[in-house]
C-alpha positions as CSV (number, residue, x, y, z in Angstrom):
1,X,-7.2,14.1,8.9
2,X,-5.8,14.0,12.5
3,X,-3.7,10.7,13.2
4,X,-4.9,8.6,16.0
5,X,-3.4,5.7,18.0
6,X,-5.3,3.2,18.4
7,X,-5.1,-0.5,18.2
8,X,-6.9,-3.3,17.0
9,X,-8.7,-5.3,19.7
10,X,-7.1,-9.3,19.6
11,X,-7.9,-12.2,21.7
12,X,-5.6,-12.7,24.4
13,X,-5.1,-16.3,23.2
14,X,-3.2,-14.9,19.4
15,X,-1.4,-12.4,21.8
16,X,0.2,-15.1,23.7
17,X,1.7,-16.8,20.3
18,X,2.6,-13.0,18.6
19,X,6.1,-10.8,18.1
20,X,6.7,-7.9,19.9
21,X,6.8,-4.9,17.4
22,X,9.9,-3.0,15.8
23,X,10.7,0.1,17.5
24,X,9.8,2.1,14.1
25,X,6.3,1.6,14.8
26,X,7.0,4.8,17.1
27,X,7.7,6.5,13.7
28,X,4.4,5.9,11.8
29,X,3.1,9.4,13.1
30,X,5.5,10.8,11.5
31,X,5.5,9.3,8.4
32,X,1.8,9.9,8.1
33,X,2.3,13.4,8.5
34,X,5.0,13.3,5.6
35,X,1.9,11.5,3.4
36,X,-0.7,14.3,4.5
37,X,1.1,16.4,2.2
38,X,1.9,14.5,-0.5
39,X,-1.0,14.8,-3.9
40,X,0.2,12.3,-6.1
41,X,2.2,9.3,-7.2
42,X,5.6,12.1,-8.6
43,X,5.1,13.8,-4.9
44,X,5.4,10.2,-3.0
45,X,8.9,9.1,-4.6
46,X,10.2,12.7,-3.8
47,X,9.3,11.9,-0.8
48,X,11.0,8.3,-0.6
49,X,13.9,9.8,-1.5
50,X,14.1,12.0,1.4
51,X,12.4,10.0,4.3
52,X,12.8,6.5,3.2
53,X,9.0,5.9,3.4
54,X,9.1,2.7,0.6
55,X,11.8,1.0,3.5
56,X,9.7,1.8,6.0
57,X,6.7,-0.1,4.5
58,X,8.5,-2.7,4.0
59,X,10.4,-3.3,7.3
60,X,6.7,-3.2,9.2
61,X,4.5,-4.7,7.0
62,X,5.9,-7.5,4.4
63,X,8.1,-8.9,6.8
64,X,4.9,-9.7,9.0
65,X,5.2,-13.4,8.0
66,X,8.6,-13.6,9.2
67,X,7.9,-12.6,13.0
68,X,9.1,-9.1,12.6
69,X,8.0,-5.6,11.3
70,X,4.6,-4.8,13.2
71,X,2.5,-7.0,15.4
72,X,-1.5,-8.1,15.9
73,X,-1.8,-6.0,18.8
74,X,-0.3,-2.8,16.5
75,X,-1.3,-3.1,13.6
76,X,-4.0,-1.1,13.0
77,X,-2.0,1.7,13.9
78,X,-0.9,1.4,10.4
79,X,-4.5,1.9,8.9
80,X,-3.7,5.9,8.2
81,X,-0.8,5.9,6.8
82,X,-2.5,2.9,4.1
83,X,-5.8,5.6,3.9
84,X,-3.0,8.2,2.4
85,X,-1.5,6.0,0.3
86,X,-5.0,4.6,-1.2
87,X,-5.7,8.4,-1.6
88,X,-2.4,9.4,-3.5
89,X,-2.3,5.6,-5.3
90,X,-6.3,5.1,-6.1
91,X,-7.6,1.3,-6.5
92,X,-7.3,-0.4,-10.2
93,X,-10.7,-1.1,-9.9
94,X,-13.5,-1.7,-7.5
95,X,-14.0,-5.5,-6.6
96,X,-17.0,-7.6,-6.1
97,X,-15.2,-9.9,-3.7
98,X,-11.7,-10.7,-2.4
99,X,-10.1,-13.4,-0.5
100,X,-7.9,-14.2,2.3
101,X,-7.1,-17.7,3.5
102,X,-6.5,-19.1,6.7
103,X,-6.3,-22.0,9.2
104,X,-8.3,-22.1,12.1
105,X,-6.2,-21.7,15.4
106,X,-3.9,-24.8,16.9
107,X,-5.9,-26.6,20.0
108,X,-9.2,-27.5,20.9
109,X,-10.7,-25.9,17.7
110,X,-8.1,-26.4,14.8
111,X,-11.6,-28.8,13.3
112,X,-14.4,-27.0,14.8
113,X,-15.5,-26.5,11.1
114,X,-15.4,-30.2,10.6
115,X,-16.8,-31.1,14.0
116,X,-19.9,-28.9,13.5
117,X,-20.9,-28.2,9.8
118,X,-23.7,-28.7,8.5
119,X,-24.9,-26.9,11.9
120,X,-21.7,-24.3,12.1
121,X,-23.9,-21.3,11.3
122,X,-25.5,-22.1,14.0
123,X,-22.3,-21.8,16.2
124,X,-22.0,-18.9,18.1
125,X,-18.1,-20.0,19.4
126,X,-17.9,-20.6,15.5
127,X,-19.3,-17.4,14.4
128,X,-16.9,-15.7,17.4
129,X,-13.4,-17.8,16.5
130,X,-14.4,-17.0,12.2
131,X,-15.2,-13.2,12.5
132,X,-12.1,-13.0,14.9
133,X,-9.9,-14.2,12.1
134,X,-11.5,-11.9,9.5
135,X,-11.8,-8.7,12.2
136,X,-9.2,-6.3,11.7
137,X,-6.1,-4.6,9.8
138,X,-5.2,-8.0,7.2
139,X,-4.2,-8.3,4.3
140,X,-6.7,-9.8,1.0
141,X,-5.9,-10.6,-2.2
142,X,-7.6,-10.3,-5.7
143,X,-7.2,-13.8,-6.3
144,X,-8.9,-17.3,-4.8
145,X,-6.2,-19.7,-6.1
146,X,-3.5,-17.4,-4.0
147,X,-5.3,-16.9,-0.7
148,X,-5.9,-21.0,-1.2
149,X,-2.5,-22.3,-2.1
150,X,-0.1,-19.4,-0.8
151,X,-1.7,-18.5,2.4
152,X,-4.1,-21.1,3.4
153,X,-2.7,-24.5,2.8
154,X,0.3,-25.9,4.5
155,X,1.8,-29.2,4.1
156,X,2.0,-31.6,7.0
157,X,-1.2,-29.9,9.1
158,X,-4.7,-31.0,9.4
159,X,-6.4,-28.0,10.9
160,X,-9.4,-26.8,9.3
161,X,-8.9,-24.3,5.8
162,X,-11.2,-21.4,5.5
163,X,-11.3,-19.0,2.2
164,X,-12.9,-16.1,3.6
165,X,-14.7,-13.7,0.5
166,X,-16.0,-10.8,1.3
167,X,-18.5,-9.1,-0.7
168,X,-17.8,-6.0,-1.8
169,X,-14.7,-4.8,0.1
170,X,-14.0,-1.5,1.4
171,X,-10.5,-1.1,-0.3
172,X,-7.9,0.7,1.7
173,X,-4.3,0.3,-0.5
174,X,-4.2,-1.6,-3.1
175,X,-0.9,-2.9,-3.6
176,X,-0.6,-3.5,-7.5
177,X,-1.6,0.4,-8.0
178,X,1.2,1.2,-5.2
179,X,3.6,-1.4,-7.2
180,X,2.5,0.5,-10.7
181,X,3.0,4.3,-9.1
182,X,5.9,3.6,-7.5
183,X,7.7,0.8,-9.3
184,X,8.6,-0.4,-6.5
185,X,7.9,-4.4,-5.1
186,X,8.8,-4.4,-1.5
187,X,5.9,-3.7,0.5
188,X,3.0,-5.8,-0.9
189,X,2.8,-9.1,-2.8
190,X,1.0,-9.4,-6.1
191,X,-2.8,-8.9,-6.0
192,X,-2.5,-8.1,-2.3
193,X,-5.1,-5.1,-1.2
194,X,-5.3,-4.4,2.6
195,X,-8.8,-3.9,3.8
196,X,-9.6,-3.0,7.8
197,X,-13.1,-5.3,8.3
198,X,-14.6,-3.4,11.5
199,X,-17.5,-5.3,11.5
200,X,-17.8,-9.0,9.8
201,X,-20.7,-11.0,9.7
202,X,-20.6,-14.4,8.7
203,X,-23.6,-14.9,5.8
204,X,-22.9,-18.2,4.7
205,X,-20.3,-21.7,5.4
206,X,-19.9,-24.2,2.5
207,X,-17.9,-27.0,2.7
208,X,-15.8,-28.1,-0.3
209,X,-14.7,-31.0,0.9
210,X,-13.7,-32.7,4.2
211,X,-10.6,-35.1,4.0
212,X,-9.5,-33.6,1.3
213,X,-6.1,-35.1,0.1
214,X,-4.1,-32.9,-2.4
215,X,-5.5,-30.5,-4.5
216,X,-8.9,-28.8,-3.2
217,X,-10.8,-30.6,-6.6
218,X,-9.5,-33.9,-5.1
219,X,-12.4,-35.7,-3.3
220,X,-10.9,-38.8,-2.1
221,X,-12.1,-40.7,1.2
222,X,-10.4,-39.3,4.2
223,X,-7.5,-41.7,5.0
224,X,-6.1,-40.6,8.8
225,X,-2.9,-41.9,7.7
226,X,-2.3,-39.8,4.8
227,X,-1.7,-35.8,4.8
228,X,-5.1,-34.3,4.6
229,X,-7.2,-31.1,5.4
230,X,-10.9,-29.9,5.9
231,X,-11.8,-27.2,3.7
232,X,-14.4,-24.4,3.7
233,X,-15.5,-21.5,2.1
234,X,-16.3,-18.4,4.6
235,X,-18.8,-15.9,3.1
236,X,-18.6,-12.1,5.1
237,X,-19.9,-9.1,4.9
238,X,-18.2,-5.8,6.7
239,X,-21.4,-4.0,8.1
């Protein structure tokens, strides 16, 4: 497999608000070509040991949420070197489904969901803004209750939650068979898996609840003056 740079198309509007990108992202060449070679889990932590690869990881892609390592605009540049290391560290086990949870952007659409639904399928800006957030490089996770209560859900805001599952995911690392080869925890999170969706299409919006307060199984009226949130459930398929 040759390496090629490309990058992962973004609306110019998420450019404006991202990081600029470590300097090391000049080095991912590199390191895939150190992961072409390598056959198996024993090969890879030779190979940490001699080209740092496990640091690497790391310093680009888990310190993501903290405004550093590599950007929106880069990011797919990372989707080889993750294709080697799915190859030498195989999936656990193929999934039906897997999640990833969100908020919809700041400004004129943060409710868009809750402005429009029942008739959001019908959307085509809400079909755009939805399959923008699922499109590219991202990371998933095994496991609903963390892409709702760790990723999605964020005290003090009312823009609109989406849980995003997508059916039958094209799995390209998955992070607790990296964590198992390697014993090592520094470059995904529990239940993580990285998937690169090319081509989502939205196949179905439900609403759990809108106004919810507190927990998502919390159905109270919506009160403007208490914290609250809109909350839906984004169905996708990567065709």
């Amino acid at each position: 497999m040759r390496y090629n740079k490309y990058a992962m198309p973004v609306h110019p509007d998420v450019l404006k608000r991202d990081f600029k990108s470590s300097p090391r992202v000049s080095e991912i060449p590199h390191v895939f070509n150190i992961l072409e070679d390598v056959e198996n889990p024993e090969e890879y932590l030779d190979a940490d040991i001699d080209y740092k690869i496990t640091d690497f990881l790391h310093h680009l892609w888990f310190a993501v949420d903290y405004k550093t390592g590599i950007n929106l605009r880069d990011r797919e540049k990372l989707s080889p070197v993750f294709q080697e290391l799915g190859r030498i560290f195989p999936p656990l086990r193929n999934l039906r489904e897997a999640y990833r949870g969100v908020r919809l952007p700041q400004g004129d659409y943060s409710n868009l969901l809750f402005d429009t639904y029942p008739d959001s399928m019908d959307n085509p800006l809400v079909l755009q803004i939805l399959e923008n957030l699922a499109f590219g490089l991202r990371s998933w996770t095994k496991d609903e209750g963390i892409a709702l209560e760790m990723w999605a859900k964020s005290k003090g805001r009312t823009r609109d939650i989406v849980l995003f599952k997508i059916l039958n995911p094209d799995i390209i690392i998955d992070g607790d068979a990296f964590k198992r080869g390697t014993r090592k925890d520094r470059v995904f999170d529990n239940r993580e898996i990285v998937i690169n969706v090319k081509n989502p299409r939205i196949i179905d919006i439900e609403y759990v609840c809108n106004g919810c307060i507190g927990d998502v199984d919390d159905y109270d009226e919506y009160d403007e003056d208490t914290e609250s949130y809109n909350y839906y459930i984004v169905t996708i398929q990567d065709n």
